[in-house]
C-alpha positions in Angstrom: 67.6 34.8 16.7 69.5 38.1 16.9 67.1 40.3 16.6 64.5 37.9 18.9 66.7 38.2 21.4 67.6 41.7 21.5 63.8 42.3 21.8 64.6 44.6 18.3 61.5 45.5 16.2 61.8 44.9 11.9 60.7 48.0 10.2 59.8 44.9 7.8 58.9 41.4 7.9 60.8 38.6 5.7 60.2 40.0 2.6 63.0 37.5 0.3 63.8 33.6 0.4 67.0 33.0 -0.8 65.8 31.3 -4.6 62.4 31.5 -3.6 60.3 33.3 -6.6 56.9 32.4 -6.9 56.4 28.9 -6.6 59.9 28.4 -7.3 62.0 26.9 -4.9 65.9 25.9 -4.6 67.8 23.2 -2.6 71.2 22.8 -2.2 72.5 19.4 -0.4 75.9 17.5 -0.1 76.7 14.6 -2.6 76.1 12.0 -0.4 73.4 13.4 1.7 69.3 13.0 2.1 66.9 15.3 1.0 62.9 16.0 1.4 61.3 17.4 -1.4 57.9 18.8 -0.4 54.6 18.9 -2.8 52.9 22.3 -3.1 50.4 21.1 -5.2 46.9 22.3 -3.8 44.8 19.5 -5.3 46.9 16.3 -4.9 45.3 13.2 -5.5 46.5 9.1 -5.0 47.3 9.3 -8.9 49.6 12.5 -8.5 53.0 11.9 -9.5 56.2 13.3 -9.3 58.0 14.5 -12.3 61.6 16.4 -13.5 60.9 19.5 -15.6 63.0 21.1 -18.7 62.8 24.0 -20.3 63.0 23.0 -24.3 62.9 26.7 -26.5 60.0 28.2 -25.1 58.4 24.9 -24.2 58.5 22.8 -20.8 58.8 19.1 -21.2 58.1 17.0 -18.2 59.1 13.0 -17.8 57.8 11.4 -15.2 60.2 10.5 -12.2 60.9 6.5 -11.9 61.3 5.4 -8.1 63.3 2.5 -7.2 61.7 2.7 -3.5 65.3 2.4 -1.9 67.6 5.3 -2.6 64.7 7.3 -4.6 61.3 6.9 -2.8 58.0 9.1 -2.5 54.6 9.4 -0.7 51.7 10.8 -2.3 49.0 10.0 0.5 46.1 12.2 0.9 46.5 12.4 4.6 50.1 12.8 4.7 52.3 15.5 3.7 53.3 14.1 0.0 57.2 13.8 0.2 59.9 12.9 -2.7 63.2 11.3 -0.8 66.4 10.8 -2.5 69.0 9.1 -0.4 72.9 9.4 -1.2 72.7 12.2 -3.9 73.9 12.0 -6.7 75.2 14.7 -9.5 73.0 13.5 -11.7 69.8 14.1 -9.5 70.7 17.9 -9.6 67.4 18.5 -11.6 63.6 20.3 -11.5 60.9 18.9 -10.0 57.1 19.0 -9.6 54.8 16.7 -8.2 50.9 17.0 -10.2 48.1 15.0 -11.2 49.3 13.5 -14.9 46.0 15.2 -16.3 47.1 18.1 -15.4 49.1 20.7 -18.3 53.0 20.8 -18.3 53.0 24.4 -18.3 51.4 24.2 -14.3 54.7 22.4 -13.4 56.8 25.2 -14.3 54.4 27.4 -11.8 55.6 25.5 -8.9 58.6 23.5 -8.6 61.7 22.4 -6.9 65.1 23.2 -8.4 67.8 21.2 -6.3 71.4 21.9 -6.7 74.1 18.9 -5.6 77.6 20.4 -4.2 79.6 17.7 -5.4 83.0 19.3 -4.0 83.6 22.1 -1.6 86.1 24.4 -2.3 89.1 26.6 0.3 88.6 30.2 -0.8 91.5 32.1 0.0 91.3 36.2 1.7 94.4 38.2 2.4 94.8 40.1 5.4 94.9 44.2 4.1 98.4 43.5 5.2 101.1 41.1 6.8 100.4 37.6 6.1 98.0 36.3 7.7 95.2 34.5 5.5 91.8 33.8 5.3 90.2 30.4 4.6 86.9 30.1 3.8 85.0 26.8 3.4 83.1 27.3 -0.1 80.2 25.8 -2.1 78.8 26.2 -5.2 75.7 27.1 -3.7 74.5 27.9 -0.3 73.6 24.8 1.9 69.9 24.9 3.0 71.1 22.1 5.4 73.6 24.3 7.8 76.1 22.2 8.7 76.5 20.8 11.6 80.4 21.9 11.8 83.5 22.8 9.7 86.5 20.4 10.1 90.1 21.9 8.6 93.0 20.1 8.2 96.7 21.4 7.2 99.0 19.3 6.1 96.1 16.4 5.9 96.3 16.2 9.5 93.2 17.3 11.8 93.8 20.9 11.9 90.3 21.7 14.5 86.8 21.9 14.1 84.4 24.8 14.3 80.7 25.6 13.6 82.2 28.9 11.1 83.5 28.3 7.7 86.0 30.7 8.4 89.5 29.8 9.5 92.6 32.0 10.2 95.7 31.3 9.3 99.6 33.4 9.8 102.1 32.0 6.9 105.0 30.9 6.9 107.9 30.8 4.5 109.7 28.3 6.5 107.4 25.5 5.5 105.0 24.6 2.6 101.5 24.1 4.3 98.3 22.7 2.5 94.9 23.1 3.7 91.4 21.3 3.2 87.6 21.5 5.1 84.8 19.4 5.4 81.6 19.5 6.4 81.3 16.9 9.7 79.4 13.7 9.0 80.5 14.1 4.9 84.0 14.3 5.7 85.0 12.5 2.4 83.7 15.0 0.6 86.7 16.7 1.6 87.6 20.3 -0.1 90.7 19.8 -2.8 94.2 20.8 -1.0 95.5 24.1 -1.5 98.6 26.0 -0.6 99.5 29.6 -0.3 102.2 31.0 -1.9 103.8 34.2 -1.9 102.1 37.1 -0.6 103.9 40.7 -1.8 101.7 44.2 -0.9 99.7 43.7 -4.4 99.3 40.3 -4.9 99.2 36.5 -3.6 99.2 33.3 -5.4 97.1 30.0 -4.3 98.2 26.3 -5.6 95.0 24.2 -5.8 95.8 20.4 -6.3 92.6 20.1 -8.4 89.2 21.2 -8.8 86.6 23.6 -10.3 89.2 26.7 -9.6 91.6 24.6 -12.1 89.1 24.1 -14.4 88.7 27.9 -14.9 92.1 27.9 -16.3 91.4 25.7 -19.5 92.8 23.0 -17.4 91.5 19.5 -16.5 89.8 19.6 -12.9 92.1 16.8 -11.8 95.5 18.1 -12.2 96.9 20.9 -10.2 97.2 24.7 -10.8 98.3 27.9 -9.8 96.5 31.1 -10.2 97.9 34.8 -8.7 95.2 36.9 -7.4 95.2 40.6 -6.5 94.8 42.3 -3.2 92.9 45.1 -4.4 90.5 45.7 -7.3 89.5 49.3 -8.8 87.4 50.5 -11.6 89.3 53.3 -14.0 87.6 55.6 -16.5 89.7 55.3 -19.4 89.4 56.3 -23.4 86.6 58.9 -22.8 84.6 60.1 -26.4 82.5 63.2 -26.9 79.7 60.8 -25.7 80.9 57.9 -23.7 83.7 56.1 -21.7 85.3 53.3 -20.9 85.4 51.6 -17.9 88.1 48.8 -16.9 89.0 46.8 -13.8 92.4 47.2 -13.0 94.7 46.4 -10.5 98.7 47.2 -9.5 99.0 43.4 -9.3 101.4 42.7 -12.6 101.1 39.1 -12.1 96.9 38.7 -12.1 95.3 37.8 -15.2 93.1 40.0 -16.5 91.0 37.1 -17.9 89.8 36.3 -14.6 88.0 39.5 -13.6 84.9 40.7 -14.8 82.8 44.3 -14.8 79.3 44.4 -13.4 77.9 46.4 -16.2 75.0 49.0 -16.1 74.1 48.6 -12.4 75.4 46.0 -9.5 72.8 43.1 -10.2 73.9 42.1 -13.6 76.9 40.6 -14.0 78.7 40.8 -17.5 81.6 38.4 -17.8 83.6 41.2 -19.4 86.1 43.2 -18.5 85.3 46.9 -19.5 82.0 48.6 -19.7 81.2 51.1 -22.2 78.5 53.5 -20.8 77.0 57.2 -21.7 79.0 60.2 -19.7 75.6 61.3 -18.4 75.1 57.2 -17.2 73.6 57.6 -13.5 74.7 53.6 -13.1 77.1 52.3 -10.5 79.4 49.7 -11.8 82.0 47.6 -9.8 84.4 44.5 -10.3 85.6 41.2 -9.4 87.6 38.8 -9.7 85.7 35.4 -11.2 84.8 32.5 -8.9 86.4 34.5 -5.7 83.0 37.4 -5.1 84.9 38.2 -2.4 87.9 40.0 -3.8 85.6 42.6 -5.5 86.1 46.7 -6.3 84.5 50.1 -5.1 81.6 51.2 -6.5 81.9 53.7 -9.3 79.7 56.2 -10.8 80.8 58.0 -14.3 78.4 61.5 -12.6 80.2 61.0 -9.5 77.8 62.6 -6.8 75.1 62.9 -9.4 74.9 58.9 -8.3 73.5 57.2 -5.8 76.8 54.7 -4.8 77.4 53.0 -1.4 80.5 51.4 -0.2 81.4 49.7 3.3 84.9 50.6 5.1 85.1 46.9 6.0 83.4 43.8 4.1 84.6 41.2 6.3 84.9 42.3 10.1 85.4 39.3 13.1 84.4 40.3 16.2 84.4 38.8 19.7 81.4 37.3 20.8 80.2 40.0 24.1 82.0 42.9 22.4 80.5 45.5 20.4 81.0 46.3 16.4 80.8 49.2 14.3 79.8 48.8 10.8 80.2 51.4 8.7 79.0 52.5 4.9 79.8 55.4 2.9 77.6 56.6 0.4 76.3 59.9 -1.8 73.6 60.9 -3.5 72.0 63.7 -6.1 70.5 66.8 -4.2 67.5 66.4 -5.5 67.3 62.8 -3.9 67.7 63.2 -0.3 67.0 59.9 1.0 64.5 59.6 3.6 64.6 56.1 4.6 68.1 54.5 5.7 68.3 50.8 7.4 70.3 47.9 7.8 69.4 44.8 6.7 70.7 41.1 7.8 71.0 38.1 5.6 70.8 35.1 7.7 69.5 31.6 7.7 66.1 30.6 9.5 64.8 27.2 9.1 67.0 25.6 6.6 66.1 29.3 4.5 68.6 32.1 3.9 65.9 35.2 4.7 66.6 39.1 4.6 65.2 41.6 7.2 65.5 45.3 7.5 66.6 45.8 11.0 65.8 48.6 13.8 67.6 50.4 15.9 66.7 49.1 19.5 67.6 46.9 22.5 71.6 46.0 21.2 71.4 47.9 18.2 71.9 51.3 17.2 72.4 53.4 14.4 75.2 56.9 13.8 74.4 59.2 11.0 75.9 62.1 12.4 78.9 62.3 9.7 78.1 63.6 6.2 77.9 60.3 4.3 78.4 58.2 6.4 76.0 55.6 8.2 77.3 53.4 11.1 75.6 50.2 12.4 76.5 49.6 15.8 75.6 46.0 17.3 76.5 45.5 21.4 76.9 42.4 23.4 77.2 40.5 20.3 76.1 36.9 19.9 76.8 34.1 18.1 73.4 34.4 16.0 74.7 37.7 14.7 76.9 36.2 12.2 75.8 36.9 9.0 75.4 39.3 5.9 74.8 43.2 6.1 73.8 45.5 4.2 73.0 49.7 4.2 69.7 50.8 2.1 68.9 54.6 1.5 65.9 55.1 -0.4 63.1 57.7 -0.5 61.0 55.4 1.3 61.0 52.3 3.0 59.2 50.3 0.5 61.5 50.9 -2.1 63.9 47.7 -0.9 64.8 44.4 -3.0 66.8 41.5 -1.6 70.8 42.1 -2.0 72.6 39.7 -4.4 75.9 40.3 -2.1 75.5 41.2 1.0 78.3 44.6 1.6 79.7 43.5 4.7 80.3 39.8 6.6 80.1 39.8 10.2 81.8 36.5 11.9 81.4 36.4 15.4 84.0 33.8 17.5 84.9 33.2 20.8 88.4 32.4 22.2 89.3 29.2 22.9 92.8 28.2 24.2 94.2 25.3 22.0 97.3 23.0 22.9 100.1 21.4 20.5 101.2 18.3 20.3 98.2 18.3 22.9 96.8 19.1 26.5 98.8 16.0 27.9 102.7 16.0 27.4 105.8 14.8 28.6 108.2 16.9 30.9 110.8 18.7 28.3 108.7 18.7 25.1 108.0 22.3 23.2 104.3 22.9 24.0 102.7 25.6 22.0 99.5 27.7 23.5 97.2 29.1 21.2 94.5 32.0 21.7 92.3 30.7 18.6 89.3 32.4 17.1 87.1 31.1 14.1 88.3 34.4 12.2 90.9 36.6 12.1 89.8 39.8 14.6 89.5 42.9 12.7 91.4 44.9 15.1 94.8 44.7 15.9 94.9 42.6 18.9 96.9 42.0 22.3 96.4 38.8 24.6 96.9 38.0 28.1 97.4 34.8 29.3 96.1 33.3 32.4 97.7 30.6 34.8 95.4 29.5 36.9 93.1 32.8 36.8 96.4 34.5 37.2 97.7 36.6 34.7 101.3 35.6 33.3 104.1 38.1 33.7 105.6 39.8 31.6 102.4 41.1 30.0 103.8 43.6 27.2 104.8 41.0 24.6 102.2 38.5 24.9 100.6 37.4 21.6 98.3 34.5 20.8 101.4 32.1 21.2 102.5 31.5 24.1 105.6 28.7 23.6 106.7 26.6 26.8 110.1 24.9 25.7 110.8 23.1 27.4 108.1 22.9 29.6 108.5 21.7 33.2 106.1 20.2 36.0 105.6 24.0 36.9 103.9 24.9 34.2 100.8 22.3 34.6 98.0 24.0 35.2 94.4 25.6 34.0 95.6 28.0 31.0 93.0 30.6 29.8 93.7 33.9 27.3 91.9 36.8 26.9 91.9 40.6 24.4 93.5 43.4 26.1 90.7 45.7 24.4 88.1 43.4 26.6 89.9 42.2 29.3 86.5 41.2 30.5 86.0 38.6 27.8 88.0 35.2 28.2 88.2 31.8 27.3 87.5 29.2 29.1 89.8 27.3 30.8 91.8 24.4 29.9 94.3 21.9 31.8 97.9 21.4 30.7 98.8 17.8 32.2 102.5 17.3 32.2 103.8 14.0 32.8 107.3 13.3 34.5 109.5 10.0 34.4 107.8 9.0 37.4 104.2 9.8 36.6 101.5 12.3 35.7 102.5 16.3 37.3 99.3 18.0 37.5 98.2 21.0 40.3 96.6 18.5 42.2 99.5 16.1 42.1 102.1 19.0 42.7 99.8 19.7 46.0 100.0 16.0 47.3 103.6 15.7 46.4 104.3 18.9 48.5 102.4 17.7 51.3 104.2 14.3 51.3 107.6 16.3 51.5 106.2 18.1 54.3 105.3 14.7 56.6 108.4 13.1 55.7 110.7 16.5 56.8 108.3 16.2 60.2 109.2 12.6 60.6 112.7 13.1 59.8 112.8 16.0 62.3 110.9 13.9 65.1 113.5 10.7 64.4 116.4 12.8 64.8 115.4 14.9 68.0 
């Protein structure tokens, strides 16, 4: 994948599955969908069985699995891999299970088994640019799919809206018009996200209607009526009523409108999460705490430390960063650190997904990738010639050595990378006279601030200065059919690829070809008329 490719060496091998532990593992499927659940059982026999485990007190109480051998179905040969199918899941098959000989002691089912998760409804998370409004939309589920999805379909307005392989999707608002937007994953398309609609967006805060689902039922609502929650741009952790011995720490925000009820405190240290929202810690506490907002991780604060740079805290400039496949990136994290803890070891590591498994690897600095740490805390992740495959999560580990590493709950920064690709409204065929609308898309809104160029057949389009990633012919003429193509003015050397603009007239189809003939034709008829008349 990236790293294969970029012939880059891991200072460490896979080291975490996602929801592997032990013999432990998790699924996560699609209502609707298949799934294979495979027996790890060493010494399987015809008479094994399959069974769904619960955890009673301190005891685990197994019932055996019944099979209707159509939509539930499982093989326990000897000579064949022994496999549990369930067709067109269900809610109620979310549940643990273990396959074992029935002689065999409950307990030994809790020491390897399968915990599958159903996403019975996806859900449109909603990102703010840091400014303007442009939005965010991310295609959510409960859990992450150990299926990746074969594409993301979004629709606005409940009409086709495009598909793309990226959950991400990039929107500009407008206040003209109320828009609604949905997602689905292709081939489960009606298991379609629940509509939601952007409201206003001021420099503190933004507001998101959802028609219905889990995000309503949050607010003491049912899940199938409609709601309304305002959410804040910006999150921050403030030290407030400080004692001889400890202090108070509560997530705040400038956004007047956000309810406080809805953010929570990551108390003691960044991997427990404490639905609270202060934290009441020693002064000499060496902990780093943070914030967020519930059910949206990615609207989430600094780190903090009560010691300051008596703590070891990391932050990330950027946590979500789109880049253009074939440029380069810069990732950057900030951090500190006591003097008497001068880290040694300091890596990069990427959570990705390899065979239907979300794994995280430390990464080196070689082939496309390199590392900065020239600035005073500061540590800069530089990835070239960027690929597709290098989507994914990243995150910066300083420790004393390299061992000292444990798989990130979060991963501090998402990296999207898209290509461009030139879309067309109503579409690429149209009548002479209509309002055609050109559009420079990308999966993600680019990080930078961005310029385009447009291309007429290979030819760039004059004048240059004002181009953006709309280019609007109204009404558009036989002239402009053609092969249209756009491209960043910061990598002029990365384009789209082409696409033909067919404009119809009254008296046919007006392509580059057909404007070609047609001027030919006038050509032999001006000859004939000239040879007639002399």
């Amino acid at each position: 994948m990236i790293l294969a490719e970029a012939g880059v060496l891991f200072l460490g091998f896979i080291l975490c599955l996602s929801g592997v532990n032990g013999g432990e593992t998790r699924i996560c499927a699609l209502k609707g969908s298949t799934v294979d659940l495979h027996c790890s059982h060493q010494h399987l026999t015809s008479s094994s069985k399959w069974f769904t485990v619960l955890l009673n007190g301190s005891k685990y109480v197994q019932s055996e699995l019944s099979v209707d051998g159509k939509r539930v179905t499982y093989n326990m040969s000897e000579e064949k891999n022994p496999t549990l199918t369930i067709n067109d899941l269900r809610e109620s098959d979310a549940n643990t299970y273990c396959c074992m000989k029935t002689t065999d002691s409950p307990g030994n089912c809790s020491l390897s088994n399968i915990t599958l998760q159903v996403v019975a409804e996806l859900q449109v998370k909603v990102i703010p640019a840091t400014e303007g409004q442009t939005v965010t939309l991310m295609c959510s589920s409960s859990c992450p799919l150990t299926e990746k999805p074969a594409a993301y379909i979004w629709y606005k307005n409940r009409e086709f809206l495009y598909e793309d392989w990226s959950p991400w999707c990039q929107e500009l608002l407008s206040s003209e018009e109320a828009v609604t937007y949905s997602c689905a994953v292709k081939g489960y398309e009606d298991l379609r996200a629940p509509e939601v609609s952007v409201g206003s967006i001021t420099e503190t805060c933004f507001s998101v209607t959802y028609a219905k689902g889990r995000m309503c039922s949050s607010r003491k609502t049912s899940v199938d009526e409609p709601c309304s929650i305002t959410y804040p741009r910006e999150l921050h952790v403030l030290r407030t009523n400080y004692t001889s011995d400890n202090v108070t720490l509560t997530c705040n925000t400038t956004c007047k409108l956000f309810d406080p009820q809805t953010a929570y405190m990551r108390c003691r240290n960044t991997s427990r999460n404490y639905k609270i929202q202060q934290c009441l810690t020693h002064n000499n506490s060496t902990y780093r705490f943070s914030c967020a907002v519930k059910g949206h991780k990615y609207l989430q604060s600094a780190e903090v430390c009560v010691q300051g740079t008596k703590c070891r805290i990391k932050n990330y400039v950027s946590r979500r960063i789109c880049a253009l496949e074939g440029s380069s990136v810069n990732i950057t994290s900030e951090y500190s650190h006591p003097d008497n803890m001068k880290p040694e070891f300091k890596c990069w590591s990427k959570k990705w997904r390899k065979d239907k498994v979300e794994v995280e690897e430390l990464i080196e600095a070689a082939g496309r990738v390199e590392y900065q740490d020239n600035m005073k805390n500061q540590h800069i992740l530089t990835i070239n010639n960027l690929k597709k495959n290098d989507s994914g999560g990243y995150t910066f580990r300083f420790h004393k050595d390299h061992k000292k590493w444990t798989q990130s709950d979060l991963p501090g920064v998402f990296l999207i990378v898209t290509e461009l690709r030139v879309k067309m409204s109503p579409s690429a065929v149209v009548t002479e006279g209509q309002r055609v609308t050109l559009t420079c898309s990308t999966s993600c809104p680019l990080t930078d601030n961005t310029n385009y160029i447009w291309y007429l057949n290979s030819r760039p389009l004059t004048p240059r200065e004002n181009q953006n990633k709309h280019l609007i012919l109204d009404p558009v003429s036989r002239e402009d059919a053609g092969s249209y193509s756009c491209a960043v003015k910061t990598n002029k050397d990365i384009s789209s690829a082409p696409k033909t603009l067919t404009v119809q007239s009254i008296t046919g189809t007006w392509t580059p070809a057909a404007a070609g003939v047609s001027a030919a034709l006038l050509v032999l008829i001006l000859l004939t008329v000239f040879w007639c008349v002399r």
